[in-house]
C-alpha positions as CSV (number, residue, x, y, z in Angstrom):
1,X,204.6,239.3,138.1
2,X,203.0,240.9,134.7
3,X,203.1,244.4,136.9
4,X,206.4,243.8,138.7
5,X,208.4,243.2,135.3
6,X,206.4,246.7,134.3
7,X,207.6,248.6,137.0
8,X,211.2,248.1,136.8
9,X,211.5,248.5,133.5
10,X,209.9,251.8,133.7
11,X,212.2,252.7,137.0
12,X,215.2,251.6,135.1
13,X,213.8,254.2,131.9
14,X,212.8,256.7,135.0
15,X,216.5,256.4,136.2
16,X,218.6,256.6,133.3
17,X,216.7,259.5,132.1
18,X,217.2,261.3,135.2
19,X,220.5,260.4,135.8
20,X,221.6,261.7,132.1
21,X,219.8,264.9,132.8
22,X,221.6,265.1,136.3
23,X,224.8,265.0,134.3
24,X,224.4,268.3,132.2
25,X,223.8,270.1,135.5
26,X,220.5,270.8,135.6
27,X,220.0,270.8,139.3
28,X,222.9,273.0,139.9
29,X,220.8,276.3,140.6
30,X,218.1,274.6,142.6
31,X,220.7,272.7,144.9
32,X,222.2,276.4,145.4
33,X,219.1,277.6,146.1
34,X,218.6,274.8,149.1
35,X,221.7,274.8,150.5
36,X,221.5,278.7,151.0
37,X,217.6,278.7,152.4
38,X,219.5,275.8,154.9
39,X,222.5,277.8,155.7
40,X,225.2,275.5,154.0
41,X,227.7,276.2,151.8
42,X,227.2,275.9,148.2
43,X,230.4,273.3,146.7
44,X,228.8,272.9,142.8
45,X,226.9,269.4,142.3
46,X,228.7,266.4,142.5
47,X,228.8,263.0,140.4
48,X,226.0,260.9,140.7
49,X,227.6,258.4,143.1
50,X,226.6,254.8,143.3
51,X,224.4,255.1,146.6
52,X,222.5,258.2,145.0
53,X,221.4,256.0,142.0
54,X,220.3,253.5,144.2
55,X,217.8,255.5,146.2
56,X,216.8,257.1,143.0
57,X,215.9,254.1,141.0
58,X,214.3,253.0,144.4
59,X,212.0,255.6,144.2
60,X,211.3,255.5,140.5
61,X,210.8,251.5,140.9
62,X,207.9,252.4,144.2
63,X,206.6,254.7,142.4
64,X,206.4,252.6,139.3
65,X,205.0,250.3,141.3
66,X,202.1,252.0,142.6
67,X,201.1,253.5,139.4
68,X,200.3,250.3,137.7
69,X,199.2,248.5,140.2
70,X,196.5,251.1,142.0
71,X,193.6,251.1,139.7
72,X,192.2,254.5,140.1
73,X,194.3,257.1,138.5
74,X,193.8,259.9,141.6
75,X,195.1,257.6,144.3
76,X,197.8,257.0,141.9
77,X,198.9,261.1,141.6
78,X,198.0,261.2,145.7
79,X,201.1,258.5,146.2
80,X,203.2,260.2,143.6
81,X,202.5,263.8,145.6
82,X,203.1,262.8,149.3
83,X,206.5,260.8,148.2
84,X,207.5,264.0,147.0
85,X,206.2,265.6,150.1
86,X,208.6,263.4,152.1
87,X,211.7,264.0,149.9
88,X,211.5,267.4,150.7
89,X,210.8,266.9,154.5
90,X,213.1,264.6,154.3
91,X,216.4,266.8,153.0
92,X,214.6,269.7,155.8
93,X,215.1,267.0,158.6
94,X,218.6,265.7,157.3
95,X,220.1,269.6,157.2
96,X,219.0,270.3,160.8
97,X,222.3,267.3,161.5
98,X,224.4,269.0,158.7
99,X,223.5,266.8,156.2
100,X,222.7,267.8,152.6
101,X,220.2,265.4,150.7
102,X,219.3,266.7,147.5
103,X,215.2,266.0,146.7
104,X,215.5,267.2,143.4
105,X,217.1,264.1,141.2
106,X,214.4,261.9,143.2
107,X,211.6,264.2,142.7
108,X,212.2,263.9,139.0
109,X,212.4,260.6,139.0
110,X,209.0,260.1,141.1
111,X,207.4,262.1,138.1
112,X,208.9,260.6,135.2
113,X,207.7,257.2,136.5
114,X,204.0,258.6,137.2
115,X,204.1,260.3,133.4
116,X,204.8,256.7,131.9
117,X,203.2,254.6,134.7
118,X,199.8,256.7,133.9
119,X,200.5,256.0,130.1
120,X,201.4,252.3,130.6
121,X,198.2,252.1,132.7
122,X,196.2,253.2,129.7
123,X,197.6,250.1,127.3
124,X,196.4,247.0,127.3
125,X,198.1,245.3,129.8
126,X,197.9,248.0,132.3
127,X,194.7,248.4,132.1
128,X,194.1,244.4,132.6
129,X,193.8,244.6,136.3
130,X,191.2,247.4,136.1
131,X,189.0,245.3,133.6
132,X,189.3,242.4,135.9
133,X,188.4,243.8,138.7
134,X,185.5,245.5,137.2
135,X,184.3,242.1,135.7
136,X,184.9,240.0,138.4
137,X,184.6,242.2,142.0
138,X,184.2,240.4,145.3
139,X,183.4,236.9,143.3
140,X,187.1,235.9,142.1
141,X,189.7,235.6,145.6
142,X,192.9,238.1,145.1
143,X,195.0,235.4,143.8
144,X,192.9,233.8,141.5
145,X,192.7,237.9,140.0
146,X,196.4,238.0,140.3
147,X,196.5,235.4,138.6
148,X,194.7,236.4,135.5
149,X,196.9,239.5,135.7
150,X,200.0,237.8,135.2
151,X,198.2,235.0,132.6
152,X,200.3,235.5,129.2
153,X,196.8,235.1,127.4
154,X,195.1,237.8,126.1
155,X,191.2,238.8,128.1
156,X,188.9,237.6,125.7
157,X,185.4,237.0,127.6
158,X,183.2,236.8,124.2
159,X,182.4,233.4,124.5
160,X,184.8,230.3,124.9
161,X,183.7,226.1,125.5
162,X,185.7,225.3,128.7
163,X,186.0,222.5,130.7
164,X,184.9,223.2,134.9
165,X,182.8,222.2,137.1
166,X,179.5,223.4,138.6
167,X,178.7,223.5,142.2
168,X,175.2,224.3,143.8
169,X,174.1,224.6,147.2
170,X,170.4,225.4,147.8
171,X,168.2,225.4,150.9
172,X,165.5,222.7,150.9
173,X,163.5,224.1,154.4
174,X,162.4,227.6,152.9
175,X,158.5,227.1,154.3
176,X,159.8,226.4,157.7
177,X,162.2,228.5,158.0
178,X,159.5,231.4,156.8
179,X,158.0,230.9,160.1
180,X,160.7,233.3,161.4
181,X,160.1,237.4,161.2
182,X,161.3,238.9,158.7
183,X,164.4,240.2,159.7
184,X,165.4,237.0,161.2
185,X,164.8,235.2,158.3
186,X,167.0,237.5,156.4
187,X,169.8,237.6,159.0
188,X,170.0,233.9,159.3
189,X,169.6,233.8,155.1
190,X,173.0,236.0,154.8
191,X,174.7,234.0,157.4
192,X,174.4,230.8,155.7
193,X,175.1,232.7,152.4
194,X,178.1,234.6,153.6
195,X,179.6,231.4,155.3
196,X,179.4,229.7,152.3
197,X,180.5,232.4,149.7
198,X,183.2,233.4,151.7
199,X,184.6,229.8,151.8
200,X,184.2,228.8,148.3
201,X,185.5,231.9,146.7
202,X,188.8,231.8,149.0
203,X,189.5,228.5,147.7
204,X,189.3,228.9,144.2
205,X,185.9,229.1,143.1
206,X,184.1,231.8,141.0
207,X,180.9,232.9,142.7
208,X,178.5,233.0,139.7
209,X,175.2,233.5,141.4
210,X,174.0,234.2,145.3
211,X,170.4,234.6,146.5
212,X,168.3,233.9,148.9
213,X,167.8,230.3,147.9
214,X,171.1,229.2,146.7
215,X,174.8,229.8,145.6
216,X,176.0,228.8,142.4
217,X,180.3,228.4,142.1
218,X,182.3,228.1,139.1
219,X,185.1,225.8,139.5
220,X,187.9,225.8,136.3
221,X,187.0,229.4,135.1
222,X,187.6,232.0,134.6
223,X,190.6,231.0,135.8
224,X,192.2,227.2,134.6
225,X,192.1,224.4,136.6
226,X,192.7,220.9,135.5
227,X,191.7,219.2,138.8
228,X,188.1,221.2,138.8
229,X,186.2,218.6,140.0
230,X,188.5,217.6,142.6
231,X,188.6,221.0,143.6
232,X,184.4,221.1,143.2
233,X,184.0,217.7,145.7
234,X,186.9,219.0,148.3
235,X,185.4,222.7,148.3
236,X,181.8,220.3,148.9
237,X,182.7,218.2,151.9
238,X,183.9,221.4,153.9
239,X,181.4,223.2,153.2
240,X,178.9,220.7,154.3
241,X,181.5,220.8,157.4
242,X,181.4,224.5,157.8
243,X,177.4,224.8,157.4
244,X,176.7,222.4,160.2
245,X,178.7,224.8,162.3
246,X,176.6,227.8,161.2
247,X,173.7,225.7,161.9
248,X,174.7,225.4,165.8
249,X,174.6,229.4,165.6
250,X,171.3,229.3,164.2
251,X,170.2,226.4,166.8
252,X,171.4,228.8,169.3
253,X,170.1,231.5,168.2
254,X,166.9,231.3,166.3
255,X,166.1,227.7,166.8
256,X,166.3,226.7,163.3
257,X,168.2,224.9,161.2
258,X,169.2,224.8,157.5
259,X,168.5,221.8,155.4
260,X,171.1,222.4,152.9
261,X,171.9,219.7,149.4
262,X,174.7,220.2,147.3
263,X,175.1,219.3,144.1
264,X,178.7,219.4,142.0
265,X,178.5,218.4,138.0
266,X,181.5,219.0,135.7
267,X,181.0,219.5,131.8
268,X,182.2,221.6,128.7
269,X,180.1,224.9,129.1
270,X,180.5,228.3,127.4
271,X,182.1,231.1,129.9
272,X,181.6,234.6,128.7
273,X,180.7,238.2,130.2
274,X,177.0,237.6,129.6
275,X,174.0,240.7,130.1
276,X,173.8,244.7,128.9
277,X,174.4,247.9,130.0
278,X,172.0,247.7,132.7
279,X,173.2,244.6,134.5
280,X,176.3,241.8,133.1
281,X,178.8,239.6,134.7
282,X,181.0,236.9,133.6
283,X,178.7,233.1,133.9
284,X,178.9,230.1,132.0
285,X,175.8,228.5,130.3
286,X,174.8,225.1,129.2
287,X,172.9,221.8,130.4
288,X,175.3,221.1,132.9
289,X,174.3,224.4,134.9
290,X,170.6,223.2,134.9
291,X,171.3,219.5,135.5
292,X,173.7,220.9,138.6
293,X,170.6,222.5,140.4
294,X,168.7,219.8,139.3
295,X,171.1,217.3,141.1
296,X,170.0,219.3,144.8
297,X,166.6,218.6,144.2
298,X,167.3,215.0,143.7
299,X,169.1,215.5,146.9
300,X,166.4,216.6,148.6
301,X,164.3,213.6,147.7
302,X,166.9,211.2,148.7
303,X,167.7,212.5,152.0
304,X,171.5,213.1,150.6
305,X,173.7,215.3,151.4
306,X,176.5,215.8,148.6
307,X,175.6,214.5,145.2
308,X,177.7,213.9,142.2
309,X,177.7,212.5,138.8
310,X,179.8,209.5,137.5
311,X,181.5,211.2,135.0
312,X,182.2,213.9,137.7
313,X,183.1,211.0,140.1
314,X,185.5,209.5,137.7
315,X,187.9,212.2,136.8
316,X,189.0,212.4,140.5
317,X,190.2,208.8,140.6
318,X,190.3,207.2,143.9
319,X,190.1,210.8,145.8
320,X,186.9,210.5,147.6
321,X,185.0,207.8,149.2
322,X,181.0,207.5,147.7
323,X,178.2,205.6,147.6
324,X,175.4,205.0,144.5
325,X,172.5,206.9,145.1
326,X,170.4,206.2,141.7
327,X,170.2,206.3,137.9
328,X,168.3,209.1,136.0
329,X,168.0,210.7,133.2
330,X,170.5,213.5,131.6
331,X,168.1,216.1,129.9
332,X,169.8,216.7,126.7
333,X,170.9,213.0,125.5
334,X,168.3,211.2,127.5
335,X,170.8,208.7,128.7
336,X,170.4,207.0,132.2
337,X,173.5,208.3,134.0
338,X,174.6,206.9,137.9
339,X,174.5,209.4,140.5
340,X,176.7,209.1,143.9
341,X,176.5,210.9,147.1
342,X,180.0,211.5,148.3
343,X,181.0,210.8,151.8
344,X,184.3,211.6,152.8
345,X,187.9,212.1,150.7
346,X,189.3,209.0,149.9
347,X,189.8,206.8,152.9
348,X,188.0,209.0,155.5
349,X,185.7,207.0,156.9
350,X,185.4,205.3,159.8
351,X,185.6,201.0,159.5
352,X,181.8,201.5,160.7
353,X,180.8,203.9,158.4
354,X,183.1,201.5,155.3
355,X,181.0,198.3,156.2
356,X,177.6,200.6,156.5
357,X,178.7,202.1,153.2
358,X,179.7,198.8,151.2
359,X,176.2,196.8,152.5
360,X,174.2,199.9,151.8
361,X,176.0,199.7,148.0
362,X,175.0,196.0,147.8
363,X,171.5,196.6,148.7
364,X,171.1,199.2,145.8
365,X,172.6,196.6,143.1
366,X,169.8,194.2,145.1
367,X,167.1,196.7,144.3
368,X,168.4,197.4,141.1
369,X,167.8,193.3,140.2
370,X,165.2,193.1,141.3
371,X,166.1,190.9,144.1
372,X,163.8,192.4,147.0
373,X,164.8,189.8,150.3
374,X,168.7,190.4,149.5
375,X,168.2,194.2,149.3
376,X,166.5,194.2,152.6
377,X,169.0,192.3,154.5
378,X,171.9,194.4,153.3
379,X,170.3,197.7,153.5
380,X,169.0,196.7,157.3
381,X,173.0,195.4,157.6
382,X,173.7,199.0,156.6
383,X,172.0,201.1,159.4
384,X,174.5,202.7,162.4
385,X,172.6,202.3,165.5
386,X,172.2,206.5,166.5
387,X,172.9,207.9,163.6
388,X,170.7,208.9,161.2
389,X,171.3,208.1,157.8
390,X,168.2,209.8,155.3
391,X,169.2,208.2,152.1
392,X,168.8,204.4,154.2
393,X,165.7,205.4,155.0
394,X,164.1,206.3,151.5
395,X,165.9,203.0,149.9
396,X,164.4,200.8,152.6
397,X,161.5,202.6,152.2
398,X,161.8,202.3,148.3
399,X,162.1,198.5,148.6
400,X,159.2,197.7,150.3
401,X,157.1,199.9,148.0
402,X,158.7,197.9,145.0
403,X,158.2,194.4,147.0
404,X,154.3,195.3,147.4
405,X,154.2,196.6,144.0
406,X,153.2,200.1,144.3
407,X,154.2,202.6,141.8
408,X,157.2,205.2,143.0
409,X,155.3,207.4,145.6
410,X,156.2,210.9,144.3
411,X,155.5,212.9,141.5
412,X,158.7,214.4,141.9
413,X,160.3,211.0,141.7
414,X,158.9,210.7,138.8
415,X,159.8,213.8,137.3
416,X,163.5,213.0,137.9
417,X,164.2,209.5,138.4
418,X,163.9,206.2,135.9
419,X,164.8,203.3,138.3
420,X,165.9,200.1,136.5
């Protein structure tokens, strides 16, 4: 919108000017000069007539257009050349029916508009696109771009405490999977990676970091969004979706599979074009970046799938369906915090899966008092006969340890993890 309002006012400049200096005449020897090289009859130049200012301002306004919208300043003069290419082939054509169409009031116009699109292009706000585009590349969709283009606030990316949310998928398999050659590896690597880019970048997110190990997405900046963490645990639950289709292709043909966690945590960070001259892009930095990747490993341990935070949790009401998964410990305040693994949006699942869900919750609040029998009978009230269900498993297994008295089994339990 920014570059549409920009373009017709400098079409409407582009079109007044012209159309004054078509009024003193100036065309009057060139328009002779045509009509004889066509064979037609020289009759002085007429008004400016209603239809003529029309198809001039409609070529001032396109090529307005393309001159602050095209980011490279040669494409830009290429445009502007080959329109006035085809005015002139254009009045050629028309004479062969014995019609005279004057180029030369359009031609004018087309370079009036490139002389003040190119000079509007170096202000500010034309040069806003260019600067986002460099910042941001392939990792911001088109319309979240646009939409920074058309934002009334000024760019400012040195340094600003925002609001979003952080999600984190990482591969858990890497020493199986590095079984395969090397190309495979890779090839299978960049199909999960572009899957999963691809998808969370056309819906909203900002892709902040991609490797071989994991993808990092920035939900809520750069560009605003209120609903981040709705956006975060929807964008999660098809991806999961979308990866378990990718993993039928890699079934098929490598026979491997990816064991993929997810983690989604939402926080005030600071967002700012971060690195040097050698290497910089826009990120966000704080403890909820970390505590994000640390939320995959703690799926990995758990056998979960898609883990979340209460606080996260919370601020999309009753969207999603979850279940609670554990309390640790948040790095900076050292405050046990609940962690959920979501399961569906909000009334997705199945009445199996409900029931399965609401004992499995009851078992954990068991555990968590200490109450050994109950947790038992609701977690083994929990299991759906066939499907296998990872997170079950380690609390069943979890309870018996407890009931026996032995110590948590793993040091990286340990690490992460202070059970009640």
């Amino acid at each position: 919108m920014r570059y549409l309002k920009a373009s017709v006012v400098i079409a409407l400049i582009s079109a007044f000017l012209v159309g004054t200096l078509y009024g003193t005449g100036f065309a009057r020897t060139l328009e002779k000069a045509l009509r004889h090289f066509y064979g037609m009859p020289y009759i002085g130049v007429p008004p400016l007539e209603g239809g003529q200012f029309v198809v001039l301002f409609l070529f001032a306004w396109a090529i307005a257009w393309t001159t602050v919208d095209i980011i490279k300043p040669i494409l830009k003069c290429v445009v502007a050349f080959l329109t006035i290419l085809l005015l002139f082939t254009g009045s050629w054509v028309m004479s062969l029916y014995g019609v005279f169409f004057s180029p030369f009031t359009s031609v004018a116009a087309v370079a009036v508009s490139l002389g003040i699109g190119l000079t509007y292009g170096r202000s500010e706000d034309g040069m806003r696109k260019k600067v986002l585009n460099r910042l941001f590349g392939a990792r911001l969709s088109r319309r979240s771009v646009q939409k920074l283009v058309d934002s009334e606030e000024a760019l400012s990316f040195s340094g600003s405490r925002v609001e979003c949310s952080v999600l984190v998928c990482e591969i858990s398999n890497h020493g199986h999977l590095m079984s395969l050659e090397p190309e495979d590896y890779v090839a299978m690597t960049n199909l999960y990676l572009r899957a999963a880019s691809d998808y969370l970048v056309d819906v909203g997110g900002y892709l902040d970091e991609c490797d071989g190990e994991s993808i990092r997405v920035i939900f809520g900046a750069p560009v605003a969004d209120e609903k981040h963490a709705t956006s975060a645990l929807r964008a999660a639950l098809e991806l999961a979706v979308r990866l378990d289709n990718v993993n039928k292709d890699c079934d098929a043909q490598w026979h491997r599979r990816f064991d993929f966690c997810i983690g989604v945590h939402s926080g005030e960070m600071i967002a700012a074009a971060y690195g040097g001259t050698r290497l910089g892009s826009f990120s966000v930095a704080g403890e909820p970046v970390e505590f994000t990747r640390r939320l995959c490993t703690a799926a990995a341990i758990y056998g979960a799938r898609i883990l979340t935070t209460a606080d996260t949790f919370s601020d999309t009401g009753d969207m999603f369906e979850a279940r609670p998964m554990d309390l640790i410990l948040e790095p900076v305040t050292r405050r046990r915090i609940e962690i959920y693994e979501i399961l569906s949006i909000h009334n997705g699942l199945s009445p199996e899966r409900k029931r399965s869900r609401d004992h499995f919750w009851k078992g954990v609040i068991y555990y968590r008092e200490r109450k050994w029998v109950q947790a038992v009978e609701e977690l083994s009230k929990a299991r759906i006969s066939g499907l296998p269900d990872a997170a079950l498993d380690y609390y069943v297994q979890r309870v018996e340890r407890a009931r026996r008295g032995e110590p948590e089994a793993t040091r990286e339990h340990s690490a992460l993890v202070n059970v009640l």
